[in-house]
BAFI-670121 format. One line per 4 residues: number of its first residue (from 1); their letters; for each residue x, y, z of C-alpha. Coordinates in nm, 3 decimals, padded with zeros to 5 digits, m for minus. Example, Ala and Ser with C-alpha at 12.3 -4.5 7.8 and 13.67 -1.06 7.14 Angstrom:
BAFI-670121
1) as) 01.230,m00.450,00.780 ~ 01.367,m00.106,00.714
***
This chain:
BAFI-670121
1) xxxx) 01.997,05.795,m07.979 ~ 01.731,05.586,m07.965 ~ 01.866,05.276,m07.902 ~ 02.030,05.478,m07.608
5) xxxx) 01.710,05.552,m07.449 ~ 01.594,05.166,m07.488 ~ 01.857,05.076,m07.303 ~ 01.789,05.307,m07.060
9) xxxx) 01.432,05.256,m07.004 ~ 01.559,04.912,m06.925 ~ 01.795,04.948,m06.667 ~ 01.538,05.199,m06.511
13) xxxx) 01.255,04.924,m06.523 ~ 01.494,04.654,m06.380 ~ 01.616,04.863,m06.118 ~ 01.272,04.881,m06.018
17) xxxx) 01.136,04.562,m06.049 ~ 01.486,04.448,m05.793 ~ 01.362,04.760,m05.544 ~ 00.974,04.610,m05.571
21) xxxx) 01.119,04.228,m05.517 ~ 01.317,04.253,m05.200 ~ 01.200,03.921,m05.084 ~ 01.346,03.779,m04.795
25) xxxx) 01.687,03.589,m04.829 ~ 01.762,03.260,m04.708 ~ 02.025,03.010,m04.689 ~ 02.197,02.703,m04.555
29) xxxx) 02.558,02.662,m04.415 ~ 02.532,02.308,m04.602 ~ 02.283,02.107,m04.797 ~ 02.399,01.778,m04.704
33) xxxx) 02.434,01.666,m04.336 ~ 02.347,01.326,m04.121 ~ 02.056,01.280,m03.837 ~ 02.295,01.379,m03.597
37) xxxx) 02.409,01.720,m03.711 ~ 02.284,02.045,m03.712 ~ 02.260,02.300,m03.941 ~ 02.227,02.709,m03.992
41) xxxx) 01.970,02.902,m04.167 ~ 02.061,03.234,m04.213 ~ 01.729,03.490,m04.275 ~ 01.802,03.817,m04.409
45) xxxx) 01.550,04.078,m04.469 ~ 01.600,04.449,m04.574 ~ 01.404,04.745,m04.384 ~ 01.355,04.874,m04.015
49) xxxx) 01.016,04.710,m03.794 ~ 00.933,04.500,m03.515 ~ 00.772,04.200,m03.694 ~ 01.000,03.885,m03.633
53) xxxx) 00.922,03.578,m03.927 ~ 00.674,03.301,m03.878 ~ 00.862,03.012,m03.827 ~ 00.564,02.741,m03.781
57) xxxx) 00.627,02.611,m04.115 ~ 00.962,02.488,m03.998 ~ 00.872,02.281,m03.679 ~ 00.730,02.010,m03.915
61) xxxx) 01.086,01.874,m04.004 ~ 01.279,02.040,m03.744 ~ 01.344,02.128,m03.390 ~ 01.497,02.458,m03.342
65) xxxx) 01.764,02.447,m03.120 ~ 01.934,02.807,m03.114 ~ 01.869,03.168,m03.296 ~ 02.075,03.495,m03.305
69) xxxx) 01.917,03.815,m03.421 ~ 02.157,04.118,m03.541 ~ 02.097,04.408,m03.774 ~ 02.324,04.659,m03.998
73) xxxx) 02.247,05.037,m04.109 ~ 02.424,05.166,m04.407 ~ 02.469,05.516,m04.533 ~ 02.547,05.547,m04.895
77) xxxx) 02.574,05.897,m05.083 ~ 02.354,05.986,m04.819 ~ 02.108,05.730,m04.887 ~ 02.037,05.515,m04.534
81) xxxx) 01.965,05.116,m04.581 ~ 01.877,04.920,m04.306 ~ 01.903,04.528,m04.300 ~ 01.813,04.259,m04.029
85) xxxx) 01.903,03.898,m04.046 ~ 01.817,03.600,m03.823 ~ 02.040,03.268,m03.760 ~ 01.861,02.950,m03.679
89) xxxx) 02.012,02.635,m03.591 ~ 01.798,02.361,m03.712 ~ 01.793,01.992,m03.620 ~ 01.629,01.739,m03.841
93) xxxx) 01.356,01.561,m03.679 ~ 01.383,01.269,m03.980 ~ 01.626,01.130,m04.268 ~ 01.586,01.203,m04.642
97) xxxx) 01.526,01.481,m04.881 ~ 01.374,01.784,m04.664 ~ 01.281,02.091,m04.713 ~ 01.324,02.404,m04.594
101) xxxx) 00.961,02.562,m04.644 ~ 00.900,02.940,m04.769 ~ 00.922,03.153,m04.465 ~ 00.689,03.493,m04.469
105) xxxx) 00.889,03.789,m04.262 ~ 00.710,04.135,m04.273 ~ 00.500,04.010,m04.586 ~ 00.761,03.887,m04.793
109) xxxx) 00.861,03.517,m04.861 ~ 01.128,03.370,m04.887 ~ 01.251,03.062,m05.135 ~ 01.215,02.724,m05.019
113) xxxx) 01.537,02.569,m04.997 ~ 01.656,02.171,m05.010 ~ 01.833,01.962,m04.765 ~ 01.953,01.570,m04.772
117) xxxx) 01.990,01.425,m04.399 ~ 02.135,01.062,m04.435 ~ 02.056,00.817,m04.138 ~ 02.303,00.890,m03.850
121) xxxx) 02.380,00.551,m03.794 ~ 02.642,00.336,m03.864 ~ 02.757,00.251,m04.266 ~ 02.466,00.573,m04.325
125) xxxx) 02.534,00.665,m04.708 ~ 02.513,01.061,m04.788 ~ 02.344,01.137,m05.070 ~ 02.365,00.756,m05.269
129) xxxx) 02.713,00.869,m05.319 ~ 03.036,00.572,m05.230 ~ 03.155,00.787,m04.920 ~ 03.062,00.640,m04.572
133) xxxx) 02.947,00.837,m04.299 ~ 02.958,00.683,m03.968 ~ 02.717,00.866,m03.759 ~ 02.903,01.014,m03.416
137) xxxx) 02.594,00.956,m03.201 ~ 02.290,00.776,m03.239 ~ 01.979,00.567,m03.062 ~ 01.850,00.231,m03.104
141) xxxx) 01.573,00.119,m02.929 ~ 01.368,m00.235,m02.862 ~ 01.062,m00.330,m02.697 ~ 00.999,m00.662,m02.523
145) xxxx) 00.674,m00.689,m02.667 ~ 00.470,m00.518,m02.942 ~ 00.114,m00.680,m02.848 ~ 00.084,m00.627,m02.468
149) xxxx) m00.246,m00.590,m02.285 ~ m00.414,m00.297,m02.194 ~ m00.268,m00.184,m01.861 ~ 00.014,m00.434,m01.872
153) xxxx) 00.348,m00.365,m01.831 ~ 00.590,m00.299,m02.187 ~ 00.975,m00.261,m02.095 ~ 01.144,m00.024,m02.374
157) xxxx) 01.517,m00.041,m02.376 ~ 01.706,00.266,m02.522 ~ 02.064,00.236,m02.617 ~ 02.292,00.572,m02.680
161) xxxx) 02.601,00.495,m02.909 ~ 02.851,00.771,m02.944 ~ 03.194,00.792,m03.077 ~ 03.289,01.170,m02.900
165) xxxx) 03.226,01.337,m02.621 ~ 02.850,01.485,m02.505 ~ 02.823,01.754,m02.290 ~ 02.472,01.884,m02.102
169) xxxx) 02.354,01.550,m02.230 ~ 01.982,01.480,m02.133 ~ 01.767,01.210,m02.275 ~ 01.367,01.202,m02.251
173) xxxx) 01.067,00.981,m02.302 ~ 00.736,01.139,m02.238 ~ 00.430,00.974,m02.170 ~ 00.049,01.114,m02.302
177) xxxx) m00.256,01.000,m02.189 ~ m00.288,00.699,m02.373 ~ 00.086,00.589,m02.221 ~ 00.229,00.622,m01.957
181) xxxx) 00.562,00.633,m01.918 ~ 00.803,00.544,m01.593 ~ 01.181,00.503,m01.592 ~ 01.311,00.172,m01.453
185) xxxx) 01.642,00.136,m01.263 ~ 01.951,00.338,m01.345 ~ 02.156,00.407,m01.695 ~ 02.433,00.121,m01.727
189) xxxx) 02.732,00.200,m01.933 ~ 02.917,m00.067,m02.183 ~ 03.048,m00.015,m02.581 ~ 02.970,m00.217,m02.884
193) xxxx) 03.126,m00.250,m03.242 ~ 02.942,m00.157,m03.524 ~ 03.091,m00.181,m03.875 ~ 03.410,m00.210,m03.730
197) xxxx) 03.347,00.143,m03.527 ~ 03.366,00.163,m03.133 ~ 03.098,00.321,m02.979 ~ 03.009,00.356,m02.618
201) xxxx) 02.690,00.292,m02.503 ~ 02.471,00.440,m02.227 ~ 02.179,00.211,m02.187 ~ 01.823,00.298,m02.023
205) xxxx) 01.498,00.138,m01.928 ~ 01.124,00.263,m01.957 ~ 00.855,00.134,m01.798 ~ 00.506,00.195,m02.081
209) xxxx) 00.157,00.126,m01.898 ~ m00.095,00.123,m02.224 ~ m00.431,00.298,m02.074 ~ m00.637,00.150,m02.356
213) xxxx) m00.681,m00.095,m02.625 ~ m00.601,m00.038,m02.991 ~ m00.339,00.102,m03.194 ~ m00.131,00.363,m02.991
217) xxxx) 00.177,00.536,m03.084 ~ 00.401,00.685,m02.885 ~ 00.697,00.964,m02.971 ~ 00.964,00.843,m02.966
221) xxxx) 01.311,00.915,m02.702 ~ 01.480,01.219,m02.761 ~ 01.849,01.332,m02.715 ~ 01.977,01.698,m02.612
225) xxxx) 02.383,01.744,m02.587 ~ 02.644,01.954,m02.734 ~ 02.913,01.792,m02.919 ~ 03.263,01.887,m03.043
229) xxxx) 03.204,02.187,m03.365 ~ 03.453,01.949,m03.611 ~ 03.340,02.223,m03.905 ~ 03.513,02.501,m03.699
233) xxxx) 03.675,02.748,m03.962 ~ 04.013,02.875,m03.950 ~ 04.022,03.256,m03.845 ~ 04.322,03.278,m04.073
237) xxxx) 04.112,03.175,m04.366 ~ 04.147,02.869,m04.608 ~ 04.422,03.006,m04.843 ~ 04.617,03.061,m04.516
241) xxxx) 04.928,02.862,m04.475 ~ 04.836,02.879,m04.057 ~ 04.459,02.799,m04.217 ~ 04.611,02.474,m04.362
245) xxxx) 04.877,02.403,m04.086 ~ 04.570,02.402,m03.825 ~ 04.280,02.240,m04.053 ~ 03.925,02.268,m03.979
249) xxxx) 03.943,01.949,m03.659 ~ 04.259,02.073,m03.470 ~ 04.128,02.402,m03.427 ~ 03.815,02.320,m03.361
253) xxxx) 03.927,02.068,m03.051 ~ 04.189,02.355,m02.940 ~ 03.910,02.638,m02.925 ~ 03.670,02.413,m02.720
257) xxxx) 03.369,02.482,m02.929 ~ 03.061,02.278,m02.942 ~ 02.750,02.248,m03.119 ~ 02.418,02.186,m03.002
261) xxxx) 02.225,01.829,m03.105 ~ 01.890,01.726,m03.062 ~ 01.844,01.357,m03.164 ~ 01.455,01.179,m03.238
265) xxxx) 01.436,00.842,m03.174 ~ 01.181,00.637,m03.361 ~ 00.842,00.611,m03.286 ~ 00.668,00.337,m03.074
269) xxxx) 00.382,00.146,m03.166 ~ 00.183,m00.043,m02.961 ~ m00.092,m00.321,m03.075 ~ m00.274,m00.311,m02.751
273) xxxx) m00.518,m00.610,m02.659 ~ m00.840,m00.543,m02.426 ~ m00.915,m00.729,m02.132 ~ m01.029,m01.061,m02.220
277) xxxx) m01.398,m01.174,m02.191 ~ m01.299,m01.518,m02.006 ~ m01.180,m01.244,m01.766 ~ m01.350,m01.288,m01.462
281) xxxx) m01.277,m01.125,m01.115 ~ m01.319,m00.744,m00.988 ~ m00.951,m00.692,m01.028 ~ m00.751,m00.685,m01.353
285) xxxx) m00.434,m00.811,m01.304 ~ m00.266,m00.946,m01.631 ~ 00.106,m01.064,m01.551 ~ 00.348,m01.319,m01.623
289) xxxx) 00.315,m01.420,m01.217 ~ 00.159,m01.402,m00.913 ~ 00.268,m01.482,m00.608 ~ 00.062,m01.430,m00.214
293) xxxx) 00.177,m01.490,00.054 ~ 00.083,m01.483,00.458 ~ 00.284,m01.468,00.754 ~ 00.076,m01.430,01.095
297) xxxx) 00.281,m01.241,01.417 ~ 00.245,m01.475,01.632 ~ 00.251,m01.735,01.467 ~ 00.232,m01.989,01.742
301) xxxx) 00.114,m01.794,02.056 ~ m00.200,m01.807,02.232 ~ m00.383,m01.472,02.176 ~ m00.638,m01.390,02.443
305) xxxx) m00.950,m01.163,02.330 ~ m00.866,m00.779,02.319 ~ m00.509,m00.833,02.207 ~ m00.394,m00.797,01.869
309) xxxx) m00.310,m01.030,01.578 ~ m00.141,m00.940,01.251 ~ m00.145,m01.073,00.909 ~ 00.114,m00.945,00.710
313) xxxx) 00.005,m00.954,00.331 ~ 00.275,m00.973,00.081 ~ 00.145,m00.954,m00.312 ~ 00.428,m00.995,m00.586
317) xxxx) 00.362,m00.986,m00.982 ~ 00.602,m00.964,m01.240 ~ 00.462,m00.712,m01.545 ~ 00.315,m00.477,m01.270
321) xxxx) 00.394,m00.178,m01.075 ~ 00.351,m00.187,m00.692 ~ 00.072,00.104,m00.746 ~ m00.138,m00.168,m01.009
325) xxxx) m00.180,m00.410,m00.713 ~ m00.507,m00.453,m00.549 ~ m00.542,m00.385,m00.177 ~ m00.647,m00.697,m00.042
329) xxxx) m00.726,m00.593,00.271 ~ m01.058,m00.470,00.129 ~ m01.122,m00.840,00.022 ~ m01.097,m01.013,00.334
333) xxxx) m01.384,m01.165,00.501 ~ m01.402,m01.179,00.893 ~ m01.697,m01.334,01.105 ~ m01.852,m01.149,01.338
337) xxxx) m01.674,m01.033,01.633 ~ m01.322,m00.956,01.438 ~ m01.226,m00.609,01.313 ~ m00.930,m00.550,01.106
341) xxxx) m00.721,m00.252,01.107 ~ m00.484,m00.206,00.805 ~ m00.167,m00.018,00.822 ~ 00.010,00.172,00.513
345) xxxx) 00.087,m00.033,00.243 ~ 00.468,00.005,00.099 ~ 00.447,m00.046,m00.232 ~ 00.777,m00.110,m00.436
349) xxxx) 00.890,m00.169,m00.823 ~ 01.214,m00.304,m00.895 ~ 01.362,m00.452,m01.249 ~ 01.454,m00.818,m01.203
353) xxxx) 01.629,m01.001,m01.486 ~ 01.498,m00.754,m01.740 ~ 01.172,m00.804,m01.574 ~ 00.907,m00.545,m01.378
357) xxxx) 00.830,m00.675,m01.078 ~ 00.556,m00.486,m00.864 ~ 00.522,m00.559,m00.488 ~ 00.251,m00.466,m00.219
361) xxxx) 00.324,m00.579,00.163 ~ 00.047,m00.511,00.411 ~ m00.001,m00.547,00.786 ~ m00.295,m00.605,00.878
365) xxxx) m00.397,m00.565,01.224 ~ m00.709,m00.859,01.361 ~ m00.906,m00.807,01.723 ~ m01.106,m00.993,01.876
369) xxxx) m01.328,m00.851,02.123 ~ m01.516,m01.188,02.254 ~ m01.304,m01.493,02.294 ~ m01.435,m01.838,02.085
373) xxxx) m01.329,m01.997,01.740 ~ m01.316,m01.783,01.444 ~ m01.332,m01.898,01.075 ~ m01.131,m01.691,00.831
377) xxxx) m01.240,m01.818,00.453 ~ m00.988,m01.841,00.228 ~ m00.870,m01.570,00.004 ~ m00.860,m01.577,m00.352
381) xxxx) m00.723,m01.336,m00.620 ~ m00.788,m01.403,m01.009 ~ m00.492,m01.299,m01.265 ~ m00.468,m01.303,m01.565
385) xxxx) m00.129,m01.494,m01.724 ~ m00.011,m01.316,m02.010 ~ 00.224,m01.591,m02.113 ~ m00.035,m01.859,m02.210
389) xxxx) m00.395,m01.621,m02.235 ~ m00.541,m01.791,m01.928 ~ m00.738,m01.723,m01.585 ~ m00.516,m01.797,m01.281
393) xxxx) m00.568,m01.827,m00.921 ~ m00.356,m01.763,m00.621 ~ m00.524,m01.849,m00.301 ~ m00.449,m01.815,00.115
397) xxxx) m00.646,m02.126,00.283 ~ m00.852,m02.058,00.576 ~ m00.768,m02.087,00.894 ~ m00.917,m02.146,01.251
401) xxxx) m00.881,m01.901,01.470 ~ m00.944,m02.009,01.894 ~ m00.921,m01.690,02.110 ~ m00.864,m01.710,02.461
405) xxxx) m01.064,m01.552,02.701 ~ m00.897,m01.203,02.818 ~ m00.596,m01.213,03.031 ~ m00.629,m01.153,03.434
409) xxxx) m00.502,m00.819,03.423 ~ m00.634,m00.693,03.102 ~ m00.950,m00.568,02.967 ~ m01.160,m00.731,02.694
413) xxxx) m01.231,m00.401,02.551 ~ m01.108,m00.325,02.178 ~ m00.870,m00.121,02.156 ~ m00.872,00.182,01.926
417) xxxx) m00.646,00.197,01.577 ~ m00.495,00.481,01.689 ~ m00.339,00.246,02.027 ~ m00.245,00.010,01.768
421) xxxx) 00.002,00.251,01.591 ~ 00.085,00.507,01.847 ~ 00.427,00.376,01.918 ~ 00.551,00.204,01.612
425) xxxx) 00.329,00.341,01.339 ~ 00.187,m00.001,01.276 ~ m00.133,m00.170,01.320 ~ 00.098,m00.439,01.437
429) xxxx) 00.184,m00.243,01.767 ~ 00.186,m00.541,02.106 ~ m00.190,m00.448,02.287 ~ m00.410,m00.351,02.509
433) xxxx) m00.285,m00.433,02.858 ~ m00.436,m00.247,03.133 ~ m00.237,m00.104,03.392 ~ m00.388,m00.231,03.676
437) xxxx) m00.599,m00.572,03.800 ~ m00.970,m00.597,03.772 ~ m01.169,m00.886,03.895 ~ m01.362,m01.063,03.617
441) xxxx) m01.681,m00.950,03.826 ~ m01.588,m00.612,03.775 ~ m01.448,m00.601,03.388 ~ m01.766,m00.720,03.338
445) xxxx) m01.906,m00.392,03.503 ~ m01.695,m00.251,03.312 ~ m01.785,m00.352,02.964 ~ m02.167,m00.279,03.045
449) xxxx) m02.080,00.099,03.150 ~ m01.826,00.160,02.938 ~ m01.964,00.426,02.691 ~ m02.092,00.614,02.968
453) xxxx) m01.750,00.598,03.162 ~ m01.576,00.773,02.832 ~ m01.835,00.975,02.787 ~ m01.812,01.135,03.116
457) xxxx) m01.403,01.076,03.097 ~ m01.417,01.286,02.787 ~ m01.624,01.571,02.890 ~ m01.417,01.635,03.235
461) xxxx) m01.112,01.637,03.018 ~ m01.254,01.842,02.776 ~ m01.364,02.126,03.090 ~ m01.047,02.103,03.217
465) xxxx) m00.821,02.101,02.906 ~ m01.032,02.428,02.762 ~ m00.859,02.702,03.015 ~ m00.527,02.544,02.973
469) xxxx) m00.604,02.573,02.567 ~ m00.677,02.945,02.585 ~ m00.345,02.993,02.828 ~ m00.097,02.847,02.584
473) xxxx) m00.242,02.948,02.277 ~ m00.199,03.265,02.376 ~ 00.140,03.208,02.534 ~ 00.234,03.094,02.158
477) xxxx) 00.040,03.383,01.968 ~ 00.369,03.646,02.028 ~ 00.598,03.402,01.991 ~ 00.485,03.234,01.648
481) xxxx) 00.595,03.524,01.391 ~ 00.938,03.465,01.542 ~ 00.919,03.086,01.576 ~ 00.834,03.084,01.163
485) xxxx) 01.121,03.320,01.041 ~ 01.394,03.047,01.293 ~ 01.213,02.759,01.099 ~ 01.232,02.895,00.755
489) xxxx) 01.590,03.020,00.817 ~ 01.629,02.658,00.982 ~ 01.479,02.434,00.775 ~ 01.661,02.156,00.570
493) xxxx) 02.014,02.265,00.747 ~ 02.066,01.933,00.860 ~ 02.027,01.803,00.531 ~ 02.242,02.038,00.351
497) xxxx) 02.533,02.034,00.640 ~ 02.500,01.665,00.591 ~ 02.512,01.646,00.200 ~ 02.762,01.937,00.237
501) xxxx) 03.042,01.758,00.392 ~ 02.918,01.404,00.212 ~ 03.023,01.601,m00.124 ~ 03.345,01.755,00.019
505) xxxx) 03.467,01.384,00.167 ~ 03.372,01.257,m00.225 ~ 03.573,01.509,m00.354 ~ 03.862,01.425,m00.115
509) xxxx) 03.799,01.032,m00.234 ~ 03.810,01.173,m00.604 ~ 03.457,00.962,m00.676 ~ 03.279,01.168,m00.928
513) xxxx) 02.969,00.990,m00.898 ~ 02.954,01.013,m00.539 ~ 03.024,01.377,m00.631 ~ 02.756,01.463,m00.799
517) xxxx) 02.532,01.301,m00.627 ~ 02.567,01.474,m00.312 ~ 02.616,01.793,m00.460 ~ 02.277,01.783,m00.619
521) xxxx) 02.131,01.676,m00.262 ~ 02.293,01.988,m00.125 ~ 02.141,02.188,m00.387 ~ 01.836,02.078,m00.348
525) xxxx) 01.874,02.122,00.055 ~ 02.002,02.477,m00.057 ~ 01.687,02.574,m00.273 ~ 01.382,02.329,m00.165
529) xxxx) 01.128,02.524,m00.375 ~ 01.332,02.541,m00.742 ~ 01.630,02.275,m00.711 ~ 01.828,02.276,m00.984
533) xxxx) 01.763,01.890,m01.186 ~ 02.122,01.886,m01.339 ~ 02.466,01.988,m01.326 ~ 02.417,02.191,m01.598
537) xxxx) 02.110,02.380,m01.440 ~ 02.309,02.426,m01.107 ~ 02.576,02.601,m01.288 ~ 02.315,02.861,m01.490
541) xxxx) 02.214,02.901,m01.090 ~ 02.595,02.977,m01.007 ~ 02.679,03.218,m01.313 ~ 03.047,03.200,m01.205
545) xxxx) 03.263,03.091,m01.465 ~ 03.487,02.863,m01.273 ~ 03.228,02.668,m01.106 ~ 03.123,02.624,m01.465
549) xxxx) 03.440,02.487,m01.621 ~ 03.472,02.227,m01.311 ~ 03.121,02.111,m01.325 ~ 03.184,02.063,m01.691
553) xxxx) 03.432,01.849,m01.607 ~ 03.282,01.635,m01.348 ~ 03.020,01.547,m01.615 ~ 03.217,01.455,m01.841
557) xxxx) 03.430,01.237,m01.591 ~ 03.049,01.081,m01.509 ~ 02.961,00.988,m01.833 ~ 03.322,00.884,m01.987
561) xxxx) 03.483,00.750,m01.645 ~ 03.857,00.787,m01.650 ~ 04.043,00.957,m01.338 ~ 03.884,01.279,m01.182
565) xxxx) 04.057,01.527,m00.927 ~ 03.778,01.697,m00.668 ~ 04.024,01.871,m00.509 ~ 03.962,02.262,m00.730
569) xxxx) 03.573,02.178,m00.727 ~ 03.555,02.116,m00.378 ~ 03.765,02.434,m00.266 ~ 03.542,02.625,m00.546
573) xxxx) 03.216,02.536,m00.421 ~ 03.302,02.591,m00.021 ~ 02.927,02.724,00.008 ~ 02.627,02.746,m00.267
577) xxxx) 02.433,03.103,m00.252 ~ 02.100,03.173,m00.078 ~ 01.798,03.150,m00.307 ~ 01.798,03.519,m00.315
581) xxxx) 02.073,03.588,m00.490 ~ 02.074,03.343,m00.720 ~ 01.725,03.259,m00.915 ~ 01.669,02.995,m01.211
585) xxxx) 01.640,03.201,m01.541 ~ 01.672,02.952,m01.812 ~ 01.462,02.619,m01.855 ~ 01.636,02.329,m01.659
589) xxxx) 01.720,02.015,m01.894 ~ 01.700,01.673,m01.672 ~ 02.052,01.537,m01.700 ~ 02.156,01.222,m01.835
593) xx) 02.246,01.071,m01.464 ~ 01.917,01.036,m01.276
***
């Protein structure tokens, strides 16, 4: 009898101590994957309440790409249980032996649980065991120098390899304020063999500006997609003969089901070197060359005083952005009776032979209002060669200037900037030229009473032009209410009639590129505030699942080429909806295809 209640008291004191420890439950789908997979953590936790885990211990391995919530209530002998459980899935950020930290839901913990990610790339072993795993998708990366200096231009090339299709692919780089970071060029496309495995290969250049000296590092690219779900289960269950006739792959492809990936590249560090103190010059300009040029319009042609002469500027280095170059029109130095009036640089950058090449091309507008012989000194710009640590030069020689007295016909007067660019928009706009004859006797009248002429010009314009004001600005006042709504009902319709019908003739053509290129323009045309950045963020705008399927398909046929038919996306997408009825509720991804 005794040894009857022993046991009892036992089962009664365990029963308890399971009630007092119900700790939260967690577990993997797998404890062995590669850098390029995924996997689930399940969180279960018994009880009713509003408190949701704290996850922040997980974000040091892993990015969390998904979660699912659900919850169960069970009734037993009239007893009610409640459970809830959460479903993560996790991406590793790194390879090796992780793990899965403790996780606190509702104050209780749960275990920490291991996980062993082997390198995603090629020949990658998985867990020291003889079984090779080639990874499906991976990135390399490569920088064409490690030591640049500060403010100098470092080209990063990043190379996708992949084995299977991606879908919703989008690859980023960001900058930070020590970096900054500018894409170069567009993606080009090839395949390489590693370890006897095919891969294609989407390649991409970066543009990294260093902002100061000294050690930086950088995060590295990373990679968003959704692969094919190879680890699919049968619905008929493994013992199934129709489980082992179909296998895990088949049924997988046949269902259509993907996965979501999110791939880290590695890090980049930068040994940045500060300007150098045999530096001299107000500009920093370190390149690999510098080239200035001059070109005067004309060139040849006697220019009388009072009519315009322009000096187009054209300033080329290779390791620099367009925006890096100095303005030289600040530096020039004109004697006394010249004025200058600079028009707009256009500043370009362009990749050349793997290389950055910045460029800065200037007109620059000279008058003279006296004639007589000018002296422009020479120009000189101090750079900075990367290539062999030295000071260069580049220089423009001076030049003699003779300016002819002013034209009969014309006035000596200087003409404002504003004559110089009212027809063309350039300081490089033909002159002055009055309208009608004037002796010299009386230009020279002319240029003694000048200020009082415009003076007086300006104020009997000004009494005149003030009733007139009043007239039509009430004239406009009713109609302006009415003249907005027409413009904002108006605007951009040329540009989405014309990107319209450029998408429908590309679809016609069967180009998918062309494709999606316009039909991004016409989205944008069609919501100018929030334009949609991808295909896949244009068909979250659409919510119509046949517009999804076909844009699906057209990214695909972008990024693995083959044959595409525009014929069902073109008569699906006859018109895109009004920003009204169709508003961005899910983050946009940038696509893979700038």
């Amino acid at each position: 009898m005794k040894k009857i209640q022993r046991i009892s008291s036992a089962m009664l004191l365990c029963s308890v101590s399971l009630s007092a420890s119900a700790a939260v439950n967690a577990t993997l789908d797998r404890d062995r994957i590669a850098t390029d997979d995924s996997v689930q953590l399940t969180l279960q936790h018994d009880g009713n309440g509003s408190a949701q885990p704290d996850l922040a211990p997980l974000k040091k391995d892993f990015d969390i790409l998904g979660s699912s919530t659900g919850s169960s209530i069970q009734i037993v002998n009239g007893r009610m249980s409640a459970q809830r459980e959460l479903r993560l899935t996790l991406a590793p950020k790194r390879a090796g032996k992780l793990e899965v930290p403790p996780l606190s839901w509702d104050g209780e913990q749960s275990d920490a649980l291991d996980l062993t990610v082997a390198n995603g790339g090629a020949d990658a072993q998985i867990g020291g065991g003889t079984d090779t795993h080639s990874g499906h998708v991976f990135l390399t990366s490569s920088l064409d120098q490690k030591q640049p200096y500060v403010q100098s231009g470092v080209v990063l090339t990043v190379r996708l390899h992949t084995d299977e299709p991606l879908n919703q692919a989008s690859l980023d780089l960001s900058g930070n304020n020590e970096v900054l970071v500018q894409q170069l060029g567009k993606d080009q496309q090839g395949s390489e063999t590693r370890g006897g495995h095919r891969y294609d290969v989407v390649e991409r250049k970066y543009l990294l500006l260093p902002q100061r000296s000294g050690a930086i590092s950088l995060e590295g690219p990373t990679l968003d997609a959704q692969v094919p779900d190879i680890s699919t289960a049968s619905p008929f269950g493994a013992d199934s003969p129709f489980g082992n006739a179909f296998g895990g792959t088949p049924f997988a492809g046949m269902m259509n089901t993907t996965r979501p990936v999110r791939l880290h590249g590695d890090a980049i560090d930068l040994s940045v070197r500060p300007r150098p103190s045999a530096a001299t010059g107000s500009d920093w300009l370190p390149a690999r060359r510098v080239i200035l040029e001059e070109a005067w319009r004309p060139d040849n042609a006697s220019v009388h005083a009072g009519e315009p002469l322009t000096l187009h500027l054209r300033l080329s280095a290779e390791g620099q952005t367009g925006a890096q170059l100095p303005d030289l029109s600040t530096q020039l130095s004109l004697p006394d009776g010249i004025k200058a009036y600079p028009d707009q640089a256009k500043l370009d950058t362009s990749l050349q032979s793997g290389e950055v090449v910045g460029s800065r091309d200037q007109d620059i507008a000279l008058i003279a209002s006296t004639p007589g012989r000018y002296r422009l000194p020479a120009l000189q710009l101090s750079w900075w060669d990367i290539a062999h640590d030295a000071q260069r030069q580049v220089n423009l020689p001076e030049r003699t200037l003779d300016i002819l007295p002013a034209a009969v016909g014309t006035s000596s007067l200087t003409p404002s900037p504003a004559s110089l660019v009212g027809q063309g928009g350039s300081a490089s706009a033909p002159g002055v030229a009055a309208n009608h004859p004037i002796t010299a006797s009386a230009a020279a009248s002319i240029s003694v009473r000048a200020p009082w002429l415009w003076i007086s010009a300006f104020l009997g314009v000004l009494w005149l032009g003030a009733p007139l004001a009043f007239w039509y600005r009430r004239r406009n006042t009713s109609r302006s209410i009415t003249l907005a709504r027409a413009g904002e009902s108006t605007a951009g319709a040329p540009d989405a009639s014309r990107a319209r019908k450029a998408f429908q003739q590309a679809c016609r053509d069967n180009d998918a590129d062309a494709a999606r290129r316009e039909l991004l323009s016409w989205a944008r045309a069609a919501w100018p505030d929030t334009p949609p950045l991808g295909l896949n963020a244009l068909a979250q705008r659409l919510q119509s699942p046949g517009a999804t399927d076909l844009l699906g398909k057209l990214d695909r046929a972008c990024y693995s080429g083959g044959h595409w038919q525009g014929g069902q996306l073109a008569a699906a997408l006859s018109k895109l909806p009004s920003p009204a009825t169709a508003r961005r509720k899910t983050p946009e991804l940038t696509d893979l295809y700038p």
